[in-house]
N, C-alpha and C positions, 0 to 999 in steps of 0.2 A: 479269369476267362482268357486272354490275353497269353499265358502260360501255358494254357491248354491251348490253344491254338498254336502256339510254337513248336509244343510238341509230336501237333498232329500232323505238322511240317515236317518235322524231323525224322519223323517215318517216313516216308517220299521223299524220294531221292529229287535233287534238281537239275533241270536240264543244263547242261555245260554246252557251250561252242570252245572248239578248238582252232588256233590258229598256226596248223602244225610247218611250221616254216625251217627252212633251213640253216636259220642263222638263228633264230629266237623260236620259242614255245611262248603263245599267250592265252590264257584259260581264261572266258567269260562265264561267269556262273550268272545264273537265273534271277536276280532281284538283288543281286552285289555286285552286280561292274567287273571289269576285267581284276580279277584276284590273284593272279599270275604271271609274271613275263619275264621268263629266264633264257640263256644262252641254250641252241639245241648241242650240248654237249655232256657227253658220260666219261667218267673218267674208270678204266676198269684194272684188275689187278692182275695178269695175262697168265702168273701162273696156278690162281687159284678160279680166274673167269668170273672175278668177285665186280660186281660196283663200288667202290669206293666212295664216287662221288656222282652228284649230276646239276644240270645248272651253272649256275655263276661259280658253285663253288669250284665243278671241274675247269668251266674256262681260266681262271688261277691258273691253271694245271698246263695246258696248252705249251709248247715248244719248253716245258721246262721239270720234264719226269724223267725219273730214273730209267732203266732198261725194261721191267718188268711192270711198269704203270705206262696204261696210255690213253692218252684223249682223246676220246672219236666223236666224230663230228657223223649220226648215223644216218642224216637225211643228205644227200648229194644232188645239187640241181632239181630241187625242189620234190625229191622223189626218195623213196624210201631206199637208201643203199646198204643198210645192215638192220637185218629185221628184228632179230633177239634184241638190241641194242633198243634199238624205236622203244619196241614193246616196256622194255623194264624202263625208258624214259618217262612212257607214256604212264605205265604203274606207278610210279614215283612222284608225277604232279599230280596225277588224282587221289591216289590216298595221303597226300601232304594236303588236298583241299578239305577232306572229307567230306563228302557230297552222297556218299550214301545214305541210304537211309535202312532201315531196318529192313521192312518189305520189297524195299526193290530197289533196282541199278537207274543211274542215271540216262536221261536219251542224250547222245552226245550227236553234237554238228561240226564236223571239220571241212578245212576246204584244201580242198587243188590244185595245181596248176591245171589252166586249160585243157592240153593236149597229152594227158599221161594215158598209159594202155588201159585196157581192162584189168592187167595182172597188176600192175603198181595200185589202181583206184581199191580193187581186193585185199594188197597188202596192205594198205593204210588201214581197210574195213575189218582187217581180222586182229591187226594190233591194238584196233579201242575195241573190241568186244575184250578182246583177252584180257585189258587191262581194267576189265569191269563196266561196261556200257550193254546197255540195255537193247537200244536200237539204234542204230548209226545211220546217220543221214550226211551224206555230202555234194559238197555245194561246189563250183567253179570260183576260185579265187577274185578273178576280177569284180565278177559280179554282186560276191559280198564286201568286197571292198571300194565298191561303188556307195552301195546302201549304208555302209559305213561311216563313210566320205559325206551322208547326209543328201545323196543325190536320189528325185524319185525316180526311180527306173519303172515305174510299171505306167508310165505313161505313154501313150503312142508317139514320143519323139525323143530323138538320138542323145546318149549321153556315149562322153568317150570315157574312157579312166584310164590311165597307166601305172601298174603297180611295180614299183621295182624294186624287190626284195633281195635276197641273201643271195640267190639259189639263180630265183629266175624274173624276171620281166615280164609280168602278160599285160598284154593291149586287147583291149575290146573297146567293140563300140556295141552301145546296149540301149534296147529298145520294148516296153511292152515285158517289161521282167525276165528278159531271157537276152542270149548273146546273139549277137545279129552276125558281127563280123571280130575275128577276134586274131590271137597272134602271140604265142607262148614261146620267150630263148632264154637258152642257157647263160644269159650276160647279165650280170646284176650285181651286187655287192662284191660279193666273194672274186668276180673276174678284175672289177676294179684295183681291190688290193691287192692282187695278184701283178697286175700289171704297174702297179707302183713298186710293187716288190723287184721284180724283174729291172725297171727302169734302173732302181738305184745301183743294182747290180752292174748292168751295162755299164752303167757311166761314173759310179762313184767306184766301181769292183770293192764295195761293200755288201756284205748280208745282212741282210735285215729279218726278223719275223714279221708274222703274218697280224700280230696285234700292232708292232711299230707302224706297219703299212697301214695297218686300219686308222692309225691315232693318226699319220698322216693327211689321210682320207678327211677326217671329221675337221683335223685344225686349218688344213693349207689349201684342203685341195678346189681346186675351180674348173669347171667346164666350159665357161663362156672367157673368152679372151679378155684380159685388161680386166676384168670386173672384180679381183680380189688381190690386194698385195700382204701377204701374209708369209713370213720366216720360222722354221722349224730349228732346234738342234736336234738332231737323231741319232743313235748310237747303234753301232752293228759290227761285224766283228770285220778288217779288212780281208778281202781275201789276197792278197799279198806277202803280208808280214803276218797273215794267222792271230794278230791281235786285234782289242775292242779299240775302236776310234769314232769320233763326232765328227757329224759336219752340217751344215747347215742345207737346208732346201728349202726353194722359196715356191710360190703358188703357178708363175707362171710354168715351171717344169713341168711342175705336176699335168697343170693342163695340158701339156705335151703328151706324157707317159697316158694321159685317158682319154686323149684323142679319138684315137681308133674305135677303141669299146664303144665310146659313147654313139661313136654314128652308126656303129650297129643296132643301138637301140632308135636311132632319129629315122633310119632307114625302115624299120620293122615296122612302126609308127606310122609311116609314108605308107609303107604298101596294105596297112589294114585299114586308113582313110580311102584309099586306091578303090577299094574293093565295097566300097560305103556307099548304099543307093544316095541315090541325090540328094533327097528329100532331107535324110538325115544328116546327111552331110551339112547342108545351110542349117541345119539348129547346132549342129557341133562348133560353128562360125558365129550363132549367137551365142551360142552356151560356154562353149570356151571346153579342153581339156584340164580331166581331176590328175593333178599327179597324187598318188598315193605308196607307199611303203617305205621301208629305211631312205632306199635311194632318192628318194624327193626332198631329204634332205639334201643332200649334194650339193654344195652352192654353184648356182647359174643352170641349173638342169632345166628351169624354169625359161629360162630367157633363151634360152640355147633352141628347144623346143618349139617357143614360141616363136623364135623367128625362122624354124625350117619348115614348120606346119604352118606357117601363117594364119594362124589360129591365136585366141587368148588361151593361155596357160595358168593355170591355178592349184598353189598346194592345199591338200588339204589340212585341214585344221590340225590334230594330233595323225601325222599322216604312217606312223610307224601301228597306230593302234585301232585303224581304220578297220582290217579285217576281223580282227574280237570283237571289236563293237556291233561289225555286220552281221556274224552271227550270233551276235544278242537279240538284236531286230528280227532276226529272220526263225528264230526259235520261238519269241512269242507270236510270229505268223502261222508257224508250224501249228500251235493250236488252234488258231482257226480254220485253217487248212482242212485240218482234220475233224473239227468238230462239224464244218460246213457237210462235208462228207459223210459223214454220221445222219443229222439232221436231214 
């Protein structure tokens, strides 16, 4: 019996959340947990316009292809910057999941950042239908990475979250299942490395790549002053002598070089509490702010935070895998939603 019910599953497709980000792709499938979570990168072949690769396997590939192979990274600032690209990414982890099923497409949930146009919310809408979705439902980032994060949002009182991923940073504060006061920038992962990249250039007149900077990022790097004493050696080529040389960087630089960024995002934060009725306000003061995404790994993002919001500060638990898990939660809402609506 037990067989035959398996089966009769396997006709029916299952519902997927996607958590289409611009550093990672993470696939929640329906009654299996997050099943996916690969780099958003395709590796293609420019003179035949072939995929070669996609995933982990292209990130490999990253600052180190021939002429004719290159790595694209097709989502930019949290938004679709090369659509052909998205699409066959988005083809590629859904038929690696298999989630169709004979009679029908799967209903897919992705989310957004905040503040994207009409035409980018369509582009993202027409690259999971193309790549086999049934009905596409999408959601504001923060707010599934709220429910992610294990916070109840459909309460009548204030939760804040900060999500700070690849691409981009949104801040809301969320009330009653929906976004009250909210706040989506271009500063997030990807600016950080960038600006460790930059830094060493400045000051070492070495180059570096964009994964060196990232390994920088995860092993040295710190945002609150004095709070981490950590030593790298890092290799890059001089720009002097045109050859590869080592040197060392230690934590406090670094917190130098992420100074700036970071008060960008301390600032953003400021002014979407700014704009937070009262009332919410004082539960944000008992509740404390969710940091959620890559960047709340970051050491001291936390304390940094908490002493410019004068608020408590809290990472969330798996804070990189907070928005797959939201739109798990919120896909088996989707069938109540809807069956309510029926009835």
């Amino acid at each position: 019996m037990h067989v035959f019910k398996e089966e009769i599953k396997s006709m029916f497709a299952r519902d997927i959340g996607i958590d289409l980000g611009t550093a990672n792709v993470l696939i929640h499938v329906k009654g299996k947990g997050i099943v996916l979570n690969e780099p958003s990168v395709v590796a293609i072949d420019k003179n035949t316009n072939r995929v070669l690769a996609v995933g982990e396997e292209a990130r490999q590939m990253v600052g180190r292809t021939p002429g004719n192979i290159v790595a694209i990274r097709p989502l930019k600032d949290g938004v679709i910057a090369d659509f052909d690209v998205t699409e066959a990414m988005l083809k590629h982890f859904i038929n690696k999941l298999n989630v169709k099923g004979f009679l029908s497409k799967p209903r897919i949930l992705i989310c957004c950042p905040t503040n994207i146009t009409s035409v980018e919310q369509k582009a993202i809408k027409e690259a999971a239908e193309k790549s086999g979705g049934k009905k596409i439902f999408l959601e504001e980032e923060p707010k599934v990475a709220a429910i992610g994060a294990g916070m109840d949002i459909f309460q009548p009182s204030g939760n804040m979250v900060v999500d700070i991923g690849g691409g981009t940073t949104d801040i809301a504060v969320l009330s009653m299942g929906d976004i009250v006061t909210s706040s989506s920038i271009k500063m997030a992962g990807d600016k950080f490395d960038n600006e460790i990249l930059q830094y060493i250039k400045r000051r070492y007149k070495l180059l570096i790549g964009e994964r060196t900077a990232e390994n920088i990022k995860i092993q040295v790097a710190t945002v609150f002053p004095n709070s981490r004493d950590e030593k790298i050696d890092i290799r890059g080529r001089d720009m002097v002598s045109g050859l590869p040389r080592t040197i060392t960087v230690n934590s406090a630089e670094i917190e130098e070089a992420l100074r700036e960024s970071i008060s960008v995002i301390v600032q953003a934060a400021k002014s979407v509490l700014e704009r937070t009725p009262p009332e919410l306000s004082a539960d944000i003061i008992d509740r404390g702010v969710i940091l959620t995404g890559g960047g709340a790994l970051l050491h001291g993002i936390d304390l940094l935070l908490a002493e410019e919001l004068k608020v408590p500060v809290l990472v969330a638990e798996n804070p990189m895998d907070c928005v797959a898990i939201g739109t798990g939660i919120m896909l088996e809402n989707i069938d109540k939603v809807t069956s309510r609506r029926l009835g």
